[in-house]
Biopython code that builds the backbone (N, CA, C, O; Angstrom):
import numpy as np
from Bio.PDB.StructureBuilder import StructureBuilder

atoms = [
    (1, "UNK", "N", (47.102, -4.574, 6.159)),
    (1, "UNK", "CA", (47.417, -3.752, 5.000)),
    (1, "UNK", "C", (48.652, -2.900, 5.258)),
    (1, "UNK", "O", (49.352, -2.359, 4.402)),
    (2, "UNK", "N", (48.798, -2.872, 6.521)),
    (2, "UNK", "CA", (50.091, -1.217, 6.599)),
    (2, "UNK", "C", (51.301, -1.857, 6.819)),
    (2, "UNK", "O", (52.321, -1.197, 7.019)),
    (3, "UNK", "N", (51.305, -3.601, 6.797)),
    (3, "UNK", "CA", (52.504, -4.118, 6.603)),
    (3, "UNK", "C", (53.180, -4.227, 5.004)),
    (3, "UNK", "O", (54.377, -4.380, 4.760)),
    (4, "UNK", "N", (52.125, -4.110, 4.051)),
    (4, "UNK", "CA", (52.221, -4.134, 2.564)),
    (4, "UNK", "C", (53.016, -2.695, 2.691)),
    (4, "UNK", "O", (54.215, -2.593, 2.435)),
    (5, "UNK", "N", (52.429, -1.914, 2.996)),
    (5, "UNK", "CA", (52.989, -0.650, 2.419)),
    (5, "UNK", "C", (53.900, -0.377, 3.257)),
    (5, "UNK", "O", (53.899, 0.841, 3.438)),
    (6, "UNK", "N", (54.750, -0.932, 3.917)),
    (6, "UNK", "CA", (55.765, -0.836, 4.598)),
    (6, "UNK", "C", (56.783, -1.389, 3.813)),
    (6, "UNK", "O", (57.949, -1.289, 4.197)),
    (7, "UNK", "N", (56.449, -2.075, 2.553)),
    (7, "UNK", "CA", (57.786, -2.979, 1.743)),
    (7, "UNK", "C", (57.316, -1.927, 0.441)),
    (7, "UNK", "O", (57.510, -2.549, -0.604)),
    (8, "UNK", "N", (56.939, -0.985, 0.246)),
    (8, "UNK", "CA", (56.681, 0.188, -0.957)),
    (8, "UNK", "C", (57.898, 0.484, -1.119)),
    (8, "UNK", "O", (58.323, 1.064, -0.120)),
    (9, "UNK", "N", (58.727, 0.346, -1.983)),
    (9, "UNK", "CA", (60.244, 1.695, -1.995)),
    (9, "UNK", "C", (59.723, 2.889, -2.345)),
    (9, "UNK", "O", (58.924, 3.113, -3.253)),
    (10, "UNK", "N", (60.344, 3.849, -1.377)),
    (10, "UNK", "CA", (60.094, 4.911, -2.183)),
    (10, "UNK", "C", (60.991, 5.583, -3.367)),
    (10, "UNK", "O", (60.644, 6.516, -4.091)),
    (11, "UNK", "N", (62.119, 4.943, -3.385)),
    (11, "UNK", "CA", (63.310, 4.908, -4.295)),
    (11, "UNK", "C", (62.028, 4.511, -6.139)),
    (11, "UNK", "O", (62.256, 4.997, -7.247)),
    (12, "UNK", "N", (60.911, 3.606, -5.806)),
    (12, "UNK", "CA", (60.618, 3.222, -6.990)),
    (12, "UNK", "C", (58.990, 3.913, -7.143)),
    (12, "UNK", "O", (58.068, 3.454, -7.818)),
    (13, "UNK", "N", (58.987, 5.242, -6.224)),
    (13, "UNK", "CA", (57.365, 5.504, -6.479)),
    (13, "UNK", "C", (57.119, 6.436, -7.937)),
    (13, "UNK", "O", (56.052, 6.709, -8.485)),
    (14, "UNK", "N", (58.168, 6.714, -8.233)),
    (14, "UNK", "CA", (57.940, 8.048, -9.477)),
    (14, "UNK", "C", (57.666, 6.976, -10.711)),
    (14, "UNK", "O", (57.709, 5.764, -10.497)),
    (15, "UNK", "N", (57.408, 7.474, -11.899)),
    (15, "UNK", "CA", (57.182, 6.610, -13.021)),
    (15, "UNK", "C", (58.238, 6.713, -13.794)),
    (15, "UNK", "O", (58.396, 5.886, -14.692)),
    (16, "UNK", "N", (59.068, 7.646, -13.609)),
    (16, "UNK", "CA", (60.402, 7.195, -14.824)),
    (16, "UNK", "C", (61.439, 6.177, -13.598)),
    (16, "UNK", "O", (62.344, 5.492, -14.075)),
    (17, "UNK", "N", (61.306, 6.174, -12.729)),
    (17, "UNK", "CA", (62.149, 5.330, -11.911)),
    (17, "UNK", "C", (61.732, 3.844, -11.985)),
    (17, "UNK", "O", (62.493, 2.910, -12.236)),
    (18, "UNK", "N", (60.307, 3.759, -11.710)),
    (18, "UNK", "CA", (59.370, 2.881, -11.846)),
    (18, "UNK", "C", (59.839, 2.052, -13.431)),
    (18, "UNK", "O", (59.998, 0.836, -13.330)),
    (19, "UNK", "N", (60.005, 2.539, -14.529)),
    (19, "UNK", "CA", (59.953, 1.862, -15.947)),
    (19, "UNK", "C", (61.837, 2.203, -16.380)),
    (19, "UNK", "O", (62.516, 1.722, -17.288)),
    (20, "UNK", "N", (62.224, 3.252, -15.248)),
    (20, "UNK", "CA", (63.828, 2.453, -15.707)),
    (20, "UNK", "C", (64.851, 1.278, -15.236)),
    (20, "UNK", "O", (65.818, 0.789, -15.821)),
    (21, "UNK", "N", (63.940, 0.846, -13.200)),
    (21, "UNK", "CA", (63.926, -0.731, -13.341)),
    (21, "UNK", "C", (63.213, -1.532, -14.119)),
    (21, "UNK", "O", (63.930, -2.413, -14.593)),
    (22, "UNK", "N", (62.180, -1.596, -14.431)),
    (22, "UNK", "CA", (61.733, -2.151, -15.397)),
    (22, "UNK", "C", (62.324, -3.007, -16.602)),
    (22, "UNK", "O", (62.255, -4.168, -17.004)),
    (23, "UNK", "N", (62.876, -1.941, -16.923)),
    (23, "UNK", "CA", (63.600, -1.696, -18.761)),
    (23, "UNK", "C", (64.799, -2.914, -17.962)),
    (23, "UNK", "O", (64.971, -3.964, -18.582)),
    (24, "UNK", "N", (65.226, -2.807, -17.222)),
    (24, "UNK", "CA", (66.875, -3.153, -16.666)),
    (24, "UNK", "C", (66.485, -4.583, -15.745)),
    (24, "UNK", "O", (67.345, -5.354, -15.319)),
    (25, "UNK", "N", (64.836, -4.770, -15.519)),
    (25, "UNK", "CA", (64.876, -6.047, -15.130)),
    (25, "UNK", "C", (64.680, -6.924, -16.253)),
    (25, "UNK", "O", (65.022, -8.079, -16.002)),
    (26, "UNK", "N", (64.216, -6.726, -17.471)),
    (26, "UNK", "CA", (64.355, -7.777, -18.437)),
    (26, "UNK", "C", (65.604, -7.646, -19.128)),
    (26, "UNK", "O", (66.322, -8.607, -19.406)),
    (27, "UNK", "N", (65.937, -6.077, -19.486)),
    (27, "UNK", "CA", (67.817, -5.954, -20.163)),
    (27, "UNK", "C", (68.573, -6.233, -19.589)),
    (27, "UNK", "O", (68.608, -5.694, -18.483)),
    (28, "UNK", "N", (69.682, -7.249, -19.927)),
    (28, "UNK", "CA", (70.901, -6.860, -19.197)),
    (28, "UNK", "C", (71.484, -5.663, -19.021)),
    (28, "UNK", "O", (71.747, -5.315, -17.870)),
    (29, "UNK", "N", (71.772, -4.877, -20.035)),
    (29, "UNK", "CA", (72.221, -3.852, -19.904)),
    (29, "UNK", "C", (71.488, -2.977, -21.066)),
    (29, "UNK", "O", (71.136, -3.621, -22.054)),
    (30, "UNK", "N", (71.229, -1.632, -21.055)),
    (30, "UNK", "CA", (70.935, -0.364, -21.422)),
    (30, "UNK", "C", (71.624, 1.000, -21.609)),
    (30, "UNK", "O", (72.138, 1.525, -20.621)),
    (31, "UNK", "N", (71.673, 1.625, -22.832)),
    (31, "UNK", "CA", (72.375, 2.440, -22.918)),
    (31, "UNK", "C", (71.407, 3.360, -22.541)),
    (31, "UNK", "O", (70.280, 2.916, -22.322)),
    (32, "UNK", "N", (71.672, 4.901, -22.385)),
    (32, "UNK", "CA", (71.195, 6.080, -22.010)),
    (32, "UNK", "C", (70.279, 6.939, -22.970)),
    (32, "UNK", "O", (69.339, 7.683, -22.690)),
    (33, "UNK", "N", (70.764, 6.654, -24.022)),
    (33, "UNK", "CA", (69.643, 6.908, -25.530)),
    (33, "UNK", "C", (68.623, 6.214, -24.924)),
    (33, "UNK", "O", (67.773, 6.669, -24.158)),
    (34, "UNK", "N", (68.797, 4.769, -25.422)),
    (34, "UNK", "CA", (67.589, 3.632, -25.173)),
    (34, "UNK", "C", (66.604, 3.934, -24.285)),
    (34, "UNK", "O", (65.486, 4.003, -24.796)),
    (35, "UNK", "N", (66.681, 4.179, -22.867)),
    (35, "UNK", "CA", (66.069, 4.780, -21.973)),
    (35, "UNK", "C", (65.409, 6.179, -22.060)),
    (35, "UNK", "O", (64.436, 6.585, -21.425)),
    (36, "UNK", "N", (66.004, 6.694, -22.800)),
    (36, "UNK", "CA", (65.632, 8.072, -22.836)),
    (36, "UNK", "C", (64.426, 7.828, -24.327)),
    (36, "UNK", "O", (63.551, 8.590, -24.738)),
    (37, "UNK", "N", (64.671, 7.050, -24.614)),
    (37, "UNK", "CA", (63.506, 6.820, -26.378)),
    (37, "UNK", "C", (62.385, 5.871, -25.714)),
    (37, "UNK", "O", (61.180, 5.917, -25.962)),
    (38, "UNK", "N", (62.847, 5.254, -25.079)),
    (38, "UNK", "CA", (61.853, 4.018, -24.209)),
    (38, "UNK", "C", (60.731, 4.487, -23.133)),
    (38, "UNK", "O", (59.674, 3.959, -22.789)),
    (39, "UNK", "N", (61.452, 5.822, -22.693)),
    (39, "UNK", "CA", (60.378, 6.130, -21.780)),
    (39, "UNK", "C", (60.008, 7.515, -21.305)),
    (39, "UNK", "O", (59.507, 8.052, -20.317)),
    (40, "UNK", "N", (60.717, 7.972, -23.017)),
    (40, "UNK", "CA", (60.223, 9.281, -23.540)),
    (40, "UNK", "C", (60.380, 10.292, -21.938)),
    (40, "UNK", "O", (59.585, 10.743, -21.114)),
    (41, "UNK", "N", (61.728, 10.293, -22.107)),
    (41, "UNK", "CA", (61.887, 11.668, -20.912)),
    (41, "UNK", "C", (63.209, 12.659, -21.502)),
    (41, "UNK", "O", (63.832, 12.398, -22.532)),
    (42, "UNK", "N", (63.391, 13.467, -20.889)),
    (42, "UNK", "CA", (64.214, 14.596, -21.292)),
    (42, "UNK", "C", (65.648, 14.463, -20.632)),
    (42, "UNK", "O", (65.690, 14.020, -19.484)),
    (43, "UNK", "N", (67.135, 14.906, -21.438)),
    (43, "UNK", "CA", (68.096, 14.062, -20.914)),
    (43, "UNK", "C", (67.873, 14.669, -19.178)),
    (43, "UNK", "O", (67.551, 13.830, -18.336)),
    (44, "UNK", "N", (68.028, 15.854, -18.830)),
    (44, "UNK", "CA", (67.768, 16.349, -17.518)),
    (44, "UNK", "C", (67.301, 15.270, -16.684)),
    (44, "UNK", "O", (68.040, 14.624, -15.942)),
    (45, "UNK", "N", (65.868, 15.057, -16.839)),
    (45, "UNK", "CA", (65.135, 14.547, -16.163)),
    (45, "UNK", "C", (65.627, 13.150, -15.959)),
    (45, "UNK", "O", (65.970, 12.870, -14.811)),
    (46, "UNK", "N", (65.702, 12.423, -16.684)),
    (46, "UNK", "CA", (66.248, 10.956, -16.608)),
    (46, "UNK", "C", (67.620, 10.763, -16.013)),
    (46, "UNK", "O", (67.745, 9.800, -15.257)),
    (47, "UNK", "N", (68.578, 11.463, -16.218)),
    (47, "UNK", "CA", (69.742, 11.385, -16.090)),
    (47, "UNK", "C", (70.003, 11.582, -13.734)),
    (47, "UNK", "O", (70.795, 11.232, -12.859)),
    (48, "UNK", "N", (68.316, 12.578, -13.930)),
    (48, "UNK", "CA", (68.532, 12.850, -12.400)),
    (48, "UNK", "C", (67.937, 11.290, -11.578)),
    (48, "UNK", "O", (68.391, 10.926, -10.493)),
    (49, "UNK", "N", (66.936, 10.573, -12.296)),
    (49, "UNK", "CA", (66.402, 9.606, -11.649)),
    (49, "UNK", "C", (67.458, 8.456, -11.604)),
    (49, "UNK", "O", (67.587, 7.687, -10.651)),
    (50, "UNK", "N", (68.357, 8.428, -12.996)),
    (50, "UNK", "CA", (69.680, 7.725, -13.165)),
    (50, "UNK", "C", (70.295, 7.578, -11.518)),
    (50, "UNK", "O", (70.157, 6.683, -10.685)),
    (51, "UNK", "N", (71.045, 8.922, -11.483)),
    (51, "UNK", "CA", (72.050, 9.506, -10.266)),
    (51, "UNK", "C", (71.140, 8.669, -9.012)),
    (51, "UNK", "O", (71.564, 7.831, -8.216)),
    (52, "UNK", "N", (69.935, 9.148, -9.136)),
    (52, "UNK", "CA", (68.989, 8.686, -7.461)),
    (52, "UNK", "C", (69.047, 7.121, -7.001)),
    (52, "UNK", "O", (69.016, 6.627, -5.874)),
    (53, "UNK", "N", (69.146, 6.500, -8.353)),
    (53, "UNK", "CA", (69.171, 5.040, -8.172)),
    (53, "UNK", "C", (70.352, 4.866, -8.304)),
    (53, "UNK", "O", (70.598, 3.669, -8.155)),
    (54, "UNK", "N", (71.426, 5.576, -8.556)),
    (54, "UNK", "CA", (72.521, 4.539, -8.768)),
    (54, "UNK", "C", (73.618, 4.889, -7.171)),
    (54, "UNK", "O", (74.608, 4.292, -6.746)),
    (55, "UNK", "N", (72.618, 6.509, -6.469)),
    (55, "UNK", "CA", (73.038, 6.461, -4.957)),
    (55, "UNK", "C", (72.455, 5.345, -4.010)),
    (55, "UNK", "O", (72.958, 4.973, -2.950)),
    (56, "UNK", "N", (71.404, 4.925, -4.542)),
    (56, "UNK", "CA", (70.840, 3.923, -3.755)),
    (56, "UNK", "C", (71.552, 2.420, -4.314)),
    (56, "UNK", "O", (70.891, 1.403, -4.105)),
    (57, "UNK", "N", (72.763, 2.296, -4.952)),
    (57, "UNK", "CA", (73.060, 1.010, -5.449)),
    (57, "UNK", "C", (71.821, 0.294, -5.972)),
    (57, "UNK", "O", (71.516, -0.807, -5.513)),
    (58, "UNK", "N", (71.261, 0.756, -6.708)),
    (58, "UNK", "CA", (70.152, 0.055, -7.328)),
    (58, "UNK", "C", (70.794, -0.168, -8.972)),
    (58, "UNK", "O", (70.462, -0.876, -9.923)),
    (59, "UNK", "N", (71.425, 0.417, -8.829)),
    (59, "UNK", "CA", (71.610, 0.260, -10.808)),
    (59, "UNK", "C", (73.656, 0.812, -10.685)),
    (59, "UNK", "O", (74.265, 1.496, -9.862)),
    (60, "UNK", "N", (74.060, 0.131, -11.857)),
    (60, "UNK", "CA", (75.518, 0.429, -11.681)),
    (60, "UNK", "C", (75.470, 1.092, -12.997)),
    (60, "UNK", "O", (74.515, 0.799, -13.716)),
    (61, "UNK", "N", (76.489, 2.081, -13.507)),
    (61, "UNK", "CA", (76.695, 3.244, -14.520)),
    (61, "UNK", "C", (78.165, 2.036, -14.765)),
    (61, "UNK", "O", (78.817, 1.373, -13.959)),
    (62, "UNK", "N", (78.244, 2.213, -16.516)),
    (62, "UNK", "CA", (79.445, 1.532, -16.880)),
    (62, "UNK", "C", (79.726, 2.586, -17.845)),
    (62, "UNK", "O", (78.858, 2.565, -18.718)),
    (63, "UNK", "N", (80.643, 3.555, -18.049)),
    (63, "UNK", "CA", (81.302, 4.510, -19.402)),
    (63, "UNK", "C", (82.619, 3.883, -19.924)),
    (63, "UNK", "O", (83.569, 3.270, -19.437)),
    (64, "UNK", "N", (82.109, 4.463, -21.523)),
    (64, "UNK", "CA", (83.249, 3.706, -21.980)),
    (64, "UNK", "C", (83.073, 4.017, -23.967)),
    (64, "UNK", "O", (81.961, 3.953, -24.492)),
    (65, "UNK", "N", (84.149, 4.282, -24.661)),
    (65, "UNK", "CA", (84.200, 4.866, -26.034)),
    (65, "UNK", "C", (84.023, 3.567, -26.565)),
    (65, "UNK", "O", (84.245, 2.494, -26.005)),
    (66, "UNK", "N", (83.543, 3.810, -27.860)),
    (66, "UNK", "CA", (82.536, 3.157, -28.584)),
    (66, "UNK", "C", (83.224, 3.803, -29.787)),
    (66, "UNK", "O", (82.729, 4.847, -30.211)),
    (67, "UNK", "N", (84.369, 3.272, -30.420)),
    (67, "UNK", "CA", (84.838, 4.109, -31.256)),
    (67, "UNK", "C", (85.299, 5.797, -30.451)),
    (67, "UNK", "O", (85.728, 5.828, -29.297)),
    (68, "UNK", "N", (85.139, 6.887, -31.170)),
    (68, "UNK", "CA", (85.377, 8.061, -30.475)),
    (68, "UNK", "C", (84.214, 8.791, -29.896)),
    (68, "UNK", "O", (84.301, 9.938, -29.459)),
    (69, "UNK", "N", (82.990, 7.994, -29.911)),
    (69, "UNK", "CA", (81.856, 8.552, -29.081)),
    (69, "UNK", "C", (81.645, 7.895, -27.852)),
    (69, "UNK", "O", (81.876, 6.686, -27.866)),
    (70, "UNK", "N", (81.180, 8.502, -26.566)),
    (70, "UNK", "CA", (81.205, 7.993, -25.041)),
    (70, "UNK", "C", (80.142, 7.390, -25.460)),
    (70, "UNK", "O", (79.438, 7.636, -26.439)),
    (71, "UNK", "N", (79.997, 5.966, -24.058)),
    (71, "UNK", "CA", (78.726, 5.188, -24.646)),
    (71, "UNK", "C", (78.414, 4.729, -22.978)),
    (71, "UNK", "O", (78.998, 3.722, -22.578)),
    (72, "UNK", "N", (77.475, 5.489, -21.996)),
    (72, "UNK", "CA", (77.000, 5.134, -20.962)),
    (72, "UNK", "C", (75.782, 4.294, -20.898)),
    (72, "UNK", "O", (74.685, 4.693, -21.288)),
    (73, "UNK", "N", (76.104, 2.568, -20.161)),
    (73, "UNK", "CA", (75.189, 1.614, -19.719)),
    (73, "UNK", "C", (74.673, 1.955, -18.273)),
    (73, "UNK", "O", (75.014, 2.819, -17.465)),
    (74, "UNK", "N", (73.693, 0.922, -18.243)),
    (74, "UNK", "CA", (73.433, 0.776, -16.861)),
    (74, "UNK", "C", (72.668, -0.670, -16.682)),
    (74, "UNK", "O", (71.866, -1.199, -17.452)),
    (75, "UNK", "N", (73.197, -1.163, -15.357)),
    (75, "UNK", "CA", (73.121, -2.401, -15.319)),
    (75, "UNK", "C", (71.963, -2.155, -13.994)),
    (75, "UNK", "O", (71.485, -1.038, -13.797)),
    (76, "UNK", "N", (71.618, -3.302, -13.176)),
    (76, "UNK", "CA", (70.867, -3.277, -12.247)),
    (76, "UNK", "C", (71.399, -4.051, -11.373)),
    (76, "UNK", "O", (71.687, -5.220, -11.633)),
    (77, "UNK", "N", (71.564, -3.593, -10.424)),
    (77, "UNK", "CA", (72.781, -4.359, -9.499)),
    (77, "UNK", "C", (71.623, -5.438, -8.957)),
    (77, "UNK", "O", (70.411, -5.421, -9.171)),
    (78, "UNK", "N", (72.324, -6.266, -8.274)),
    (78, "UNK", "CA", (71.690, -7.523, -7.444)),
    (78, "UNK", "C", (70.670, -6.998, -6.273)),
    (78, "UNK", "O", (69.632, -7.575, -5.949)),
    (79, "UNK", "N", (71.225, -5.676, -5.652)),
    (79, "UNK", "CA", (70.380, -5.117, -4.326)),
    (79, "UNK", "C", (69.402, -4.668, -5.227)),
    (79, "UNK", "O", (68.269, -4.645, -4.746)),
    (80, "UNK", "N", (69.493, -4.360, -6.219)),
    (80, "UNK", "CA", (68.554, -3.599, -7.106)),
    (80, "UNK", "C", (67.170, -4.088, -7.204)),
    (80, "UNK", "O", (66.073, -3.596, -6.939)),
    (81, "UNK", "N", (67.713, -5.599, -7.832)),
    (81, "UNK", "CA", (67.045, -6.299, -8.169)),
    (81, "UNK", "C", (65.889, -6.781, -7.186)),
    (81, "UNK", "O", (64.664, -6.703, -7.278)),
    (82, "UNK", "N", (66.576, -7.212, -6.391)),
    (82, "UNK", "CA", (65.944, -7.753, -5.311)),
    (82, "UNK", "C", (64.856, -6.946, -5.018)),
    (82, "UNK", "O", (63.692, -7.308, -5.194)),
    (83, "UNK", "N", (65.326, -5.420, -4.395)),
    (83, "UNK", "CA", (64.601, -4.232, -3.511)),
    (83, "UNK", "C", (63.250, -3.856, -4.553)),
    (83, "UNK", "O", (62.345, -3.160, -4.094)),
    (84, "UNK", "N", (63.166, -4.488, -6.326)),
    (84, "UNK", "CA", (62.547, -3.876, -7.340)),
    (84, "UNK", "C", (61.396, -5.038, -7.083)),
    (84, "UNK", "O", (60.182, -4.835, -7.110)),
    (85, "UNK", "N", (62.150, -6.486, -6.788)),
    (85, "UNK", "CA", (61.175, -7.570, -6.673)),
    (85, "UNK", "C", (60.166, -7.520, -5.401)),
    (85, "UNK", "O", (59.071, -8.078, -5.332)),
    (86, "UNK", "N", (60.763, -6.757, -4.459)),
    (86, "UNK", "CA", (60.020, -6.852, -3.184)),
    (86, "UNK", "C", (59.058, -5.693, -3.337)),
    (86, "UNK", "O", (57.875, -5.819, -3.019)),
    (87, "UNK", "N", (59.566, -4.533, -3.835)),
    (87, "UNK", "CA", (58.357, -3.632, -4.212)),
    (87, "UNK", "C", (56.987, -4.135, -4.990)),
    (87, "UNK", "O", (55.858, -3.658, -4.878)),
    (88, "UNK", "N", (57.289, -4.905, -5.561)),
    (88, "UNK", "CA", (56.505, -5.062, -6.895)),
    (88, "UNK", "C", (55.280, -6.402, -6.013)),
    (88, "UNK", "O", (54.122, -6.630, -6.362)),
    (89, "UNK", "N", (56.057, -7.080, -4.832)),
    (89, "UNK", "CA", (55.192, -8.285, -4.577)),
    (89, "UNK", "C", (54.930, -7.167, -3.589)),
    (89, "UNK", "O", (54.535, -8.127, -2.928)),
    (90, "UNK", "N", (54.746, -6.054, -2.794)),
    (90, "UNK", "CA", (54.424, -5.493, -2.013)),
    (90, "UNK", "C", (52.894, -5.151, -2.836)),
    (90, "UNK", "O", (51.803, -5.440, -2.345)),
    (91, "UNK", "N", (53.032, -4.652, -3.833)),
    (91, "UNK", "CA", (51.874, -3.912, -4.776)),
    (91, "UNK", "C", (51.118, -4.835, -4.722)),
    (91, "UNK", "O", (49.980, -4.696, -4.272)),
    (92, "UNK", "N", (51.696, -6.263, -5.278)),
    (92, "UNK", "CA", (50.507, -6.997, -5.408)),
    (92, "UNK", "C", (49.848, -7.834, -4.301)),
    (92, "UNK", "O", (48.847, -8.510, -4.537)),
    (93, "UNK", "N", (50.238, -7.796, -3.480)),
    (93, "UNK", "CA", (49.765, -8.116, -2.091)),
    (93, "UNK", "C", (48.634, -6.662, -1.798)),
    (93, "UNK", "O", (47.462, -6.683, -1.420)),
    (94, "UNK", "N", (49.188, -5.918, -2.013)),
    (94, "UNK", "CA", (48.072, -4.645, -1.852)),
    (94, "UNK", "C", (47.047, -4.720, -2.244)),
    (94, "UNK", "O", (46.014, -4.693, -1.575)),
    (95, "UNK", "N", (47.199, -4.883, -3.956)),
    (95, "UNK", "CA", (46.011, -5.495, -4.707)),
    (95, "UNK", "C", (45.030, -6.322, -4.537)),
    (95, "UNK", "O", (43.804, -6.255, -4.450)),
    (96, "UNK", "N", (45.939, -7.218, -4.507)),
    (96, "UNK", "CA", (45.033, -8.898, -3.941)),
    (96, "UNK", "C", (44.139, -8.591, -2.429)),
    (96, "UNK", "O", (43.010, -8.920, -2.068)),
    (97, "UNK", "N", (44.989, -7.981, -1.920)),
    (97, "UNK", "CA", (43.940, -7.695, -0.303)),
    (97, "UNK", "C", (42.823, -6.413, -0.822)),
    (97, "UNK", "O", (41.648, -6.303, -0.472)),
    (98, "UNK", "N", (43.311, -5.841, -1.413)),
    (98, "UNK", "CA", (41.660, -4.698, -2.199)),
    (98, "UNK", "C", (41.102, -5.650, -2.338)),
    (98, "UNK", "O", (40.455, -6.049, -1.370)),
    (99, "UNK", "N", (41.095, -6.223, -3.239)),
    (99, "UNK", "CA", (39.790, -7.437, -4.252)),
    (99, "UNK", "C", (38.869, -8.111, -3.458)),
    (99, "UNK", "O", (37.671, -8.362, -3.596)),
    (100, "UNK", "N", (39.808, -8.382, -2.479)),
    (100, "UNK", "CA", (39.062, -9.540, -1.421)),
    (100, "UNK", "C", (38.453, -8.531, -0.336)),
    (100, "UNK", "O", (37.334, -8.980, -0.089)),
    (101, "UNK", "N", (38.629, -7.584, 0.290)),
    (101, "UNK", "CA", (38.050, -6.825, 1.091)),
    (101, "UNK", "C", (37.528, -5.934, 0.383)),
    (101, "UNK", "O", (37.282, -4.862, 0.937)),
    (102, "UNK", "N", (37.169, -6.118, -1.180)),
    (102, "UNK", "CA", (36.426, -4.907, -1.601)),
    (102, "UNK", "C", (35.053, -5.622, -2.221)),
    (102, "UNK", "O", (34.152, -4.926, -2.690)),
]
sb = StructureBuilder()
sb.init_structure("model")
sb.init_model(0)
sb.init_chain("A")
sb.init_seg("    ")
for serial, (resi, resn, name, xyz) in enumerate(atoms, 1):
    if name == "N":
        sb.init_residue(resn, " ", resi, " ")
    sb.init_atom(name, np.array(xyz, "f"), 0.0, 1.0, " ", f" {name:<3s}", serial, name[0])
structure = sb.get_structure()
């Protein structure tokens, strides 16, 4: 079991971090509204989990006018991706070994 939780990110334990890879593993890309209506958080708050992942190269920030209003994406980089897929088979390896030893 303590090899499962050795592949946990902790980059992905919070729940707005948790559902803004999420959002960005089925989107290509996402604007900052979208996210913020999708998973009902406050600009503060989101914008800080934004910054955390995008120091960890997990997600790339693209700005850019949209007419005369700024219009910030975010993509999910490839390390992203990956580090989001290995978390996620980490969980369920966790799972699957509960069931059977429970």
């Amino acid at each position: 079991m303590k090899d499962y939780l050795e592949n946990i990110n902790k980059a992905f334990e919070s729940r707005a971090r948790l559902g803004i890879m999420s959002v960005l593993m089925v989107e290509d890309k996402v604007d900052f509204n979208t996210l913020k209506e999708t998973l009902q958080l406050t600009d503060g708050n989101l914008a800080s989990h934004l910054r955390a992942l995008e120091e960890a190269e997990y997600l790339r920030v693209e700005k850019q006018f949209v007419g005369r209003k700024p219009n910030t994406t975010y993509h999910a980089t490839e390390a992203g991706r990956e580090a989001f897929n290995n978390h996620l088979d980490a969980l369920e390896q966790l799972i699957l070994n509960n069931r059977k030893d429970g």
